[in-house]
Every structure is written in C-alpha cells, then in structure tokens.
RODRENVO-723298 format. One line per 3 residues: number of its first residue (from 1); for each residue x, y, z of N, C-alpha, C, O, CB. Coordinates in steps of 0.001 Angstrom, whole numbers. Glycine has a CB too. Layout:
<pts>
NUM) X Y Z X Y Z X Y Z X Y Z X Y Z; ... .
</pts>
This chain:
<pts>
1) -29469 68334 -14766 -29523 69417 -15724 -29854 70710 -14982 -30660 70673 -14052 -30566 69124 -16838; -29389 71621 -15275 -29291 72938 -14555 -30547 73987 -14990 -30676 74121 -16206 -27782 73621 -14935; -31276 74574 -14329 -32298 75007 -14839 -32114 76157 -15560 -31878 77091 -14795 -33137 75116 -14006 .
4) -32125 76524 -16871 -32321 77982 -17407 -32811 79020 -16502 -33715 78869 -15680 -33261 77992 -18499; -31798 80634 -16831 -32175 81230 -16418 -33053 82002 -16515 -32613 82839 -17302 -31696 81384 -16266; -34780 82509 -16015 -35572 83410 -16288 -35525 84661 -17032 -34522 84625 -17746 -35855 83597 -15439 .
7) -36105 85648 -17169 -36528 86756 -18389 -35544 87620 -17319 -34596 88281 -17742 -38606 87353 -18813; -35873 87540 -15919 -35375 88810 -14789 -33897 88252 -14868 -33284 89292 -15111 -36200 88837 -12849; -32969 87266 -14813 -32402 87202 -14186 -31442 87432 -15928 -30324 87946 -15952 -32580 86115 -13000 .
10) -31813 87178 -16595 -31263 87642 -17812 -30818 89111 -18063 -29801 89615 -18539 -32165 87345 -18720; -32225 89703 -17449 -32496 91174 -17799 -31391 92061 -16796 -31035 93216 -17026 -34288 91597 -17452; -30881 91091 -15456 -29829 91781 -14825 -28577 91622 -15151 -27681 92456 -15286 -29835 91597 -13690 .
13) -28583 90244 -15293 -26766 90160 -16408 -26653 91204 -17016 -25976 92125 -16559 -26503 88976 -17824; -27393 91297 -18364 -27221 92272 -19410 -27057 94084 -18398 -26342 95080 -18507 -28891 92048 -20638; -27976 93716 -17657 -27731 95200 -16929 -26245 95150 -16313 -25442 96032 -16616 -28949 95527 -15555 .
16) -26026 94496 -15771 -24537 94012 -14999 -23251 94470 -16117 -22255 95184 -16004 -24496 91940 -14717; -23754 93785 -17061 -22940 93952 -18233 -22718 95408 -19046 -21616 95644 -19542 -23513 93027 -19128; -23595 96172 -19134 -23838 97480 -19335 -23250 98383 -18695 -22842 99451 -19151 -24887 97714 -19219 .
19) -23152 97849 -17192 -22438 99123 -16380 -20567 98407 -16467 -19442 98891 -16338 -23318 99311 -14186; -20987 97420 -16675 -19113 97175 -17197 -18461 97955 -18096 -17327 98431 -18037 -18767 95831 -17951; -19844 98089 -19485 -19085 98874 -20454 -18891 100176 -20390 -18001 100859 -20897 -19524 98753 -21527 .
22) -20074 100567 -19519 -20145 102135 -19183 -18801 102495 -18499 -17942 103229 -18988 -21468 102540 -18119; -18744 101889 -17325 -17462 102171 -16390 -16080 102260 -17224 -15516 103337 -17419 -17295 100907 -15247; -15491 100768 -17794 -14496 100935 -18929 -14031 99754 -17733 -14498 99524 -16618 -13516 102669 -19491 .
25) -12898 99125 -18500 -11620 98154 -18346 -11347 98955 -16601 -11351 98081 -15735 -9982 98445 -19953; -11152 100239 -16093 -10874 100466 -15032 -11224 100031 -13714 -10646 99510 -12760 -10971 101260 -15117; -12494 100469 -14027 -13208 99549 -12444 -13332 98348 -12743 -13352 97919 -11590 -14816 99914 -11817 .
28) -13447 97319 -13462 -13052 95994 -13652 -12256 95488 -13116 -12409 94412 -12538 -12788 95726 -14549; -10651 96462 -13192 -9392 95897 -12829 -9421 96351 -11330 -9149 95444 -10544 -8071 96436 -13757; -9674 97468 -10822 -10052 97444 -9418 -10726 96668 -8491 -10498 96658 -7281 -10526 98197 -9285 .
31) -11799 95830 -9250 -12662 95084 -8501 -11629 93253 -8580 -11411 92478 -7648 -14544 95239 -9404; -11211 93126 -10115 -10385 92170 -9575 -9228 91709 -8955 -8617 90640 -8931 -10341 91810 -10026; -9034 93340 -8223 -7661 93142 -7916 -7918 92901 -6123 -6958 93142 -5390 -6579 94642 -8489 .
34) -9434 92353 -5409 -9774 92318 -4723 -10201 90969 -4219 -10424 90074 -5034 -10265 93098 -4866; -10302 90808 -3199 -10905 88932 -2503 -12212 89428 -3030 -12789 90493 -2813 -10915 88312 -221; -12704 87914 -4129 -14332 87713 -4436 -14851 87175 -3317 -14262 86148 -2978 -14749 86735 -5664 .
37) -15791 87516 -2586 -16664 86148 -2028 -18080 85664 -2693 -18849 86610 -2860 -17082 86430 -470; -18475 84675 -3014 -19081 83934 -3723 -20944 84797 -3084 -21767 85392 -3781 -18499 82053 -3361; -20979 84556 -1897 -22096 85033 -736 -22173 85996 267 -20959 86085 455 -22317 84183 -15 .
40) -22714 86880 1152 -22928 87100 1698 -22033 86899 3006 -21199 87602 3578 -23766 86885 1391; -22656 85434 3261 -22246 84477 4852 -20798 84254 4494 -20083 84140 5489 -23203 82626 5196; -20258 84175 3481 -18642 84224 3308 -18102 85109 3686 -17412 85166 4703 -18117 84184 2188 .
43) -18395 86191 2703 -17641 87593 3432 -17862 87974 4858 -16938 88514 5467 -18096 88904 2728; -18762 87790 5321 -19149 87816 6714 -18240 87139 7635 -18082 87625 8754 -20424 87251 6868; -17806 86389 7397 -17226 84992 7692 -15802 85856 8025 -15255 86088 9103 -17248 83599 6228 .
46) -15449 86221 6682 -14055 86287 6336 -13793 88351 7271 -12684 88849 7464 -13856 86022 3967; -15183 89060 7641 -14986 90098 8250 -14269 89849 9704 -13334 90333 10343 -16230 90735 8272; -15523 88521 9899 -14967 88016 11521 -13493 88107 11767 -12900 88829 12569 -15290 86367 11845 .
49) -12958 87112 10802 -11562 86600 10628 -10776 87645 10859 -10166 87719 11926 -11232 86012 9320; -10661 88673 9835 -9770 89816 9606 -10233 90923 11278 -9254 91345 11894 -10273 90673 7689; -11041 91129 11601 -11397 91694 12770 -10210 91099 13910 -9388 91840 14448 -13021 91291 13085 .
52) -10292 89833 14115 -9913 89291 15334 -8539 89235 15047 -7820 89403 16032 -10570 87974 15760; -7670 88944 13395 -6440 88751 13195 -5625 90077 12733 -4466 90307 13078 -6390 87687 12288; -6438 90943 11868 -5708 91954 11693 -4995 92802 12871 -5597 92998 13927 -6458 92644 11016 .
55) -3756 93271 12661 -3546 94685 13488 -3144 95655 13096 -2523 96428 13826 -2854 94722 14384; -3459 95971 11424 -3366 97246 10683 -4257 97868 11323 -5029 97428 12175 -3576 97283 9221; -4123 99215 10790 -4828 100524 10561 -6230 100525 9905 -7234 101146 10253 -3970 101351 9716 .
58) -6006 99482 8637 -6817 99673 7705 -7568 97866 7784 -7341 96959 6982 -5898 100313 6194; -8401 97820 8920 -8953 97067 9073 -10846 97165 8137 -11760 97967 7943 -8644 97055 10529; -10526 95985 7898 -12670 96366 7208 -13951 96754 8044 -13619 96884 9222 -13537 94815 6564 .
61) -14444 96838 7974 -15439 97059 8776 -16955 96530 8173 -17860 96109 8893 -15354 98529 9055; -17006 96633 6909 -18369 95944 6807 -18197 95000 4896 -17300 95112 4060 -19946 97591 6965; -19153 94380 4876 -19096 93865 3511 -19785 95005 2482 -20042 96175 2765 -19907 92375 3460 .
64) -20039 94213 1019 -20678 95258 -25 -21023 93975 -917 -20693 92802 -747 -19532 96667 -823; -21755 94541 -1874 -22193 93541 -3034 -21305 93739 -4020 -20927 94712 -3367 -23631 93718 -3628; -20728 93753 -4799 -20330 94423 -5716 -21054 93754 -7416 -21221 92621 -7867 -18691 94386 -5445 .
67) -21392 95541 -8083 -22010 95499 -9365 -21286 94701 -10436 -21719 93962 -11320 -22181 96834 -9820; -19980 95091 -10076 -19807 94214 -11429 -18989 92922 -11330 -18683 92658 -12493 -19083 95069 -12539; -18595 92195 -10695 -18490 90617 -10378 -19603 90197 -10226 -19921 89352 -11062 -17767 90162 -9232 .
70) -20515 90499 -9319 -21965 90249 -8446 -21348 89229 -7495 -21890 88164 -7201 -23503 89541 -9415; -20350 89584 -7111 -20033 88913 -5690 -19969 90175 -4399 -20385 91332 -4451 -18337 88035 -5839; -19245 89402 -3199 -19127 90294 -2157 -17632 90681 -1911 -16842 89785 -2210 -19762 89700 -948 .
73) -17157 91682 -1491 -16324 92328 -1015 -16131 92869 597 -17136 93011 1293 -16411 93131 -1807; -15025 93105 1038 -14691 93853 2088 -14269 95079 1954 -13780 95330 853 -13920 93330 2702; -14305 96054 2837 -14173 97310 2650 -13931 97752 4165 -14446 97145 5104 -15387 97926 1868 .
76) -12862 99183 4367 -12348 99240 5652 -13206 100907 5221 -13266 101576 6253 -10329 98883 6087; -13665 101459 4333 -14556 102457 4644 -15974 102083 5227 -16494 100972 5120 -14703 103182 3486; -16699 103542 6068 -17511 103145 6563 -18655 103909 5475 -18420 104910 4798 -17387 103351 8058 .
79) -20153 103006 5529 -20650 103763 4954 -21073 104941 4898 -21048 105643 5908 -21072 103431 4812; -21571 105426 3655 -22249 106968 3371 -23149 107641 4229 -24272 107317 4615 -23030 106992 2201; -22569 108469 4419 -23513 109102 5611 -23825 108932 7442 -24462 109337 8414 -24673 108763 5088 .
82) -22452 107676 6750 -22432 107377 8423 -20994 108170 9534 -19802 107955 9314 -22231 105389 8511; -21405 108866 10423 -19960 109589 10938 -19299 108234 12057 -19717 107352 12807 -20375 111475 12044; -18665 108518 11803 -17789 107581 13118 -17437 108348 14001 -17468 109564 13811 -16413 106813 12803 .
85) -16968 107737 15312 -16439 108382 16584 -15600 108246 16771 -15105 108738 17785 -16765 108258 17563 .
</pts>
C-alpha cells in the first residue's frame, strides 16, 4: 500500500497546479512538447549522451526542473546571468 501524501506535499501540487492555470494551455504545450525525465540522475544521464553524440549547433548544456510537469528537462541555453566565452 502506498503511503498518502503529507499536508506539504499536497500544498505543492495544488501550488504546481495554480501556476498551470495562471500560465494557460500554452506553456503546458511547450513543456510537453519536450523529453520528461522522471529525476535528476536521468537527465544528467541523457546530457552526457547528447554531449558526446550530438553535432548540432544547438547542443544542451545543462538540466532544469521544470514547474509544471515536476520533472527534468534539457536545455541548450545557458543560465541567467551567466556570460559564456
């Protein structure tokens, strides 16, 4: 039997859920039009991969969480505030 989820972990769904409605149907369809990874160590996994196999332009460079699946993503921008060379 699977254990119920706590008061917090409730209290973030519903938050999760909130910024779905806020955003609209748009960023929804953006986010699923993307590879989910379930964890962390997946996407990580799957950065390695694309690093060593890609030979686009538009290679990833780091993972992200993403708000509204609550999974992970890849992304070939670098982060905010960071300059590249």
């Amino acid at each position: 039997m699977a254990a119920r989820p706590g008061i917090k972990a409730i209290r973030k769904m519903n938050r999760q859920r909130n910024r779905q409605i806020q955003r609209g149907f748009r960023s929804l369809e953006i986010c699923t039009s993307k590879t989910r990874f379930a964890t962390q160590e997946s996407a990580e996994r799957a950065l390695e991969r694309a690093l060593t196999e890609r030979t686009t332009h538009h290679k990833p460079v780091r993972t992200y969480p993403c708000e509204l699946c609550s999974g992970w993503h890849l992304t070939s921008r670098q982060p905010r505030g960071e300059v590249t060379q």
